[in-house]
N, C-alpha and C positions, 0 to 999 in steps of 0.2 A: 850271152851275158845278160846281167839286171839289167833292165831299163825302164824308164816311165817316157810313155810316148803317144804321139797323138795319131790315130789308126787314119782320120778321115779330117777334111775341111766341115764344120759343123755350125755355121753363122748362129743358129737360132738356140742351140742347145751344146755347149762348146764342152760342158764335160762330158757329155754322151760319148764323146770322142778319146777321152784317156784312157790308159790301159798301164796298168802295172802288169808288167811279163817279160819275156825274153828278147833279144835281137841280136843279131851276130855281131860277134865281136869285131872292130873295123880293123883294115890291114891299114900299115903306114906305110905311105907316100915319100919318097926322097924329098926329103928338105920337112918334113912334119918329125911329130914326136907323140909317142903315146904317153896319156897323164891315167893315172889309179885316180881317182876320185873320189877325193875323202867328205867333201861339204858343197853342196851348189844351192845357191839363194835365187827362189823365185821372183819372176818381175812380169808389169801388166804384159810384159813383150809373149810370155809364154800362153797366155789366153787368149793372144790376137791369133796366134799360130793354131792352138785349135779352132777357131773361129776360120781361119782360113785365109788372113788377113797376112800379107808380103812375102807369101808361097807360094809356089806353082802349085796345083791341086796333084801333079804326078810326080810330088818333092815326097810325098805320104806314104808308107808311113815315116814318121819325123820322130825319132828322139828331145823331148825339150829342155830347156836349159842352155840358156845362153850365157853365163859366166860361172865360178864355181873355183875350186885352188882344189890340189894335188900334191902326187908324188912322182915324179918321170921314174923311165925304168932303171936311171942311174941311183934313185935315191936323191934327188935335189927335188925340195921342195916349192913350187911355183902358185903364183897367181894366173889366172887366165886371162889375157885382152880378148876380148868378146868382134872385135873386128878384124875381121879377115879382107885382105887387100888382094887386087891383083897383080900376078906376077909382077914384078919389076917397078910396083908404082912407087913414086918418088915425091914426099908433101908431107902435107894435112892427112891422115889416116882417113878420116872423116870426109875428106874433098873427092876419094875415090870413086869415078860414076861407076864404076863395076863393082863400088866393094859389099861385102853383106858382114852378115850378122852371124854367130852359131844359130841352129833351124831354122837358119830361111833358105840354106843350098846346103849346110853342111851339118851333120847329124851333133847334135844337143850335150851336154853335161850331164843331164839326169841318167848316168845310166855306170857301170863300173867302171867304162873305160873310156875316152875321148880323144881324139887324135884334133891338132893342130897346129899351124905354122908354126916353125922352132920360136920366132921371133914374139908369138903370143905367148909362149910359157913364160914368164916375168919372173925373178925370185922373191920367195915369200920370205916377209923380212920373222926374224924369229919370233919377234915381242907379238906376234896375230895369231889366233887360234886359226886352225883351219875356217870353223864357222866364221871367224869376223872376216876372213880373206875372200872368203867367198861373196861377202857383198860389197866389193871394192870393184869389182870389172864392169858393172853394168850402171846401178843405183849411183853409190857415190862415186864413181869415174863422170856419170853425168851429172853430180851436183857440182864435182871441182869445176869441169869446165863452164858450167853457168856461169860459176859466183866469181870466177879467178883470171877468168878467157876471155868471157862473155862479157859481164857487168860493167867494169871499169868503176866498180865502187872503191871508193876508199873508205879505212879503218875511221868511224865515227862516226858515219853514216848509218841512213835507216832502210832496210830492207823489207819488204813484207813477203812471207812463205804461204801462199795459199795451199791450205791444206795440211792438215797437221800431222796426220799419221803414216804417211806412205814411204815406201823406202826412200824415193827420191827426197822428199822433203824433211823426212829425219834427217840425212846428211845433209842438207842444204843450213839448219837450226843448228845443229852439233860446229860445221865448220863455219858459219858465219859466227858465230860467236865465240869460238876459239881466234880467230881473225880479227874481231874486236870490233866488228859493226852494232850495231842497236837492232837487234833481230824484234821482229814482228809477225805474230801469226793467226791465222785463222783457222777455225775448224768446228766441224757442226755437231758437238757432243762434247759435254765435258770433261769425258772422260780422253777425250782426243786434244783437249787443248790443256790438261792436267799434263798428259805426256810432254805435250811442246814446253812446258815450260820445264818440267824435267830435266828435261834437255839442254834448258836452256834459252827460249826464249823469254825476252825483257817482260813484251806483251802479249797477250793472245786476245780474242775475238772472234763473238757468230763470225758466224759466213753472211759475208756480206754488210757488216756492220758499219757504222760512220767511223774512221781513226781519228784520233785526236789531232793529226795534223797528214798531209800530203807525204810520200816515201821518196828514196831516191831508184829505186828500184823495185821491181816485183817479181819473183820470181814465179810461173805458169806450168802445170802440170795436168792441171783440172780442164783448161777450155773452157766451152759455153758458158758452163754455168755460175762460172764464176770472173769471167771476161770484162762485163762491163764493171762490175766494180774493181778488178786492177787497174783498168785506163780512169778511172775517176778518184783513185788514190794516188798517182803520180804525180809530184809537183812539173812543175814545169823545165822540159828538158829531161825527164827524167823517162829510165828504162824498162821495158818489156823483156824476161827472158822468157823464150817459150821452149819447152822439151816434149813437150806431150798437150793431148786431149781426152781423156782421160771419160771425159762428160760427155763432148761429141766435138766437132770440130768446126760447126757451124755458128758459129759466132755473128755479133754486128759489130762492124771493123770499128764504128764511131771514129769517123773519118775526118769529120769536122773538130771533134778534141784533138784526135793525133796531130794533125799541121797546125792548129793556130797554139796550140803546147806545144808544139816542137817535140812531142814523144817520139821516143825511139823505140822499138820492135825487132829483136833478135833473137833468132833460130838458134836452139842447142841440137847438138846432136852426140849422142856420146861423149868420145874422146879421143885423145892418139894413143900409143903405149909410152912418149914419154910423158905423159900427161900421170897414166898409170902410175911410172917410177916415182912421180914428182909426187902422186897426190901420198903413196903409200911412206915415201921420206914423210911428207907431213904429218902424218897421223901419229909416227914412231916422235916427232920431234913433238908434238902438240900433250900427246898423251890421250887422247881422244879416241873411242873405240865406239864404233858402230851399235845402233840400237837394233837388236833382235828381238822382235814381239814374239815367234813360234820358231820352236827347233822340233823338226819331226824326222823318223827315218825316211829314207825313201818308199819303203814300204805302204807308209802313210801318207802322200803324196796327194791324193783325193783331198784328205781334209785339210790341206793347204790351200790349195785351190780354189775350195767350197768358201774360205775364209776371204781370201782376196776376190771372191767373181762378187761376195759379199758385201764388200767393203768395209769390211771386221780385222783391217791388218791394224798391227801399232807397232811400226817397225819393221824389217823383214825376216822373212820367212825362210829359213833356210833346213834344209835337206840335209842328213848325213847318211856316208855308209855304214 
């Protein structure tokens, strides 16, 4: 079958690694389901993977694409949960110390066909194209759970989204302000903080700018480089959500603001699959539809890539068959 997949672990040079070509088509497993693959939207998760980054190096070659929506062999049409659990685990989908991702154990989206736990095929509610379904399982599944799980903000409150254009952060701006907070954004080009307000943010600002006043929350996808100025925009008492690093993960904790402000600092990680149902009712009730900077086929799958390794996304990037 088609597939776009990564041949080798490749830290230094991570597209030298892609490959548009063939792979065999997977056999399904009792208690799995094969999905047609009609849209799968790319995320920084698929460049960590040719990099070589939360793989075994003898997991290669890897199909990539870790979320994506379909069609089962029945004809019902589904979203993908991107989290695979173990056998029999019972909780947090998230809290599973065994659980993974698609291509970190288990072969990718990017490709015709896809087998996964019956339990991760979700239904795709009708009012989504396949494209906008496709960046619900990864992107915005980690933004609900920041802004909704995570934060403990409430509606007339101030948030700030470092970073304007990424998948994660367009949903973070589209659903905070369908929720009714005072969305706030940064981003280092105008034409990146044109979109955020697009979108929907109240404000936008350089990176790294002074705001007009302290936030109640900040949401982190960037790291480093934009680190100390989240902990110096937090009023006091006020939150860290962190999903990613983006810039690199070495930060200075500024340890001395975090205890005498009493900031808080909390890990996102994904989601669960009812988290899924919950965020996809939301979207059908809000009316709110996901921002898509690039729609390519699979075929053209390179110059997806070359865009996000670039830092040229404005919105996601999604794949069709």
């Amino acid at each position: 079958m088609f597939a776009v997949y990564a041949q080798a672990p490749n830290p230094e040079n991570p597209l030298d690694s892609l490959v548009v070509g063939e792979r065999p088509e997977p056999e399904v497993p009792d208690g799995w389901v094969r999905v047609a693959v009609k849209a799968a939207s790319l995320n920084m998760h698929d460049l960590w993977t040719l990099r070589g980054v939360g793989i075994k190096p003898e997991q290669f070659p890897m199909i990539l694409g870790c979320d994506g929506a379909g069609v089962l062999d029945d004809g019902t049409e589904v979203v993908l949960h991107s989290v695979v659990n173990a056998p029999g685990w019972q909780g947090d989908d998230t809290l599973d110390p065994k659980r993974t991702l698609l291509t970190e154990k288990h072969q990718g989206t990017f490709a015709d066909y896809v087998i996964v736990p019956a339990r991760n095929a979700v239904p795709k509610p009708e009012e989504l194209s396949f494209t906008e379904a496709a960046t619900m399982g990864t992107a915005w599944l980690t933004a609900y759970r920041m802004l909704f799980v995570k934060s403990g903000l409430r509606p007339g409150q101030t948030m700030l989204v470092q970073g304007a254009s990424g998948g994660v952060s367009t949903a973070l701006i589209q659903l905070g302000r369908a929720a009714g907070f005072r969305v706030w954004v940064t981003g280092r080009s105008e034409e990146k903080r044109a979109l955020a307000e697009q979108l929907g943010a109240h404000q936008t600002f350089e990176s790294g700018a002074r705001l007009p006043e302290r936030v109640d929350a900040v949401f982190e996808t960037v790291g480093k480089a934009t680190w100390s100025h989240s902990v110096k925009s937090l009023k006091p008492g006020g939150i860290i959500v962190v999903s990613g690093s983006t810039s690199g993960p070495d930060a200075h904790a500024e340890l001395q603001r975090v205890f005498f402000l009493q900031l808080r600092i909390a890990g996102s990680t994904m989601g669960t699959r009812d988290e899924l149902t919950d965020l996809l009712d939301y979207v059908q009730l809000s009316g709110i539809r996901p921002q898509v900077g690039s729609e390519l086929p699979f075929a053209e799958a390179a110059t997806g890539f070359r865009q996000m390794l670039d830092g040229e996304t404005a919105g996601k990037t999604v794949f069709t068959a």
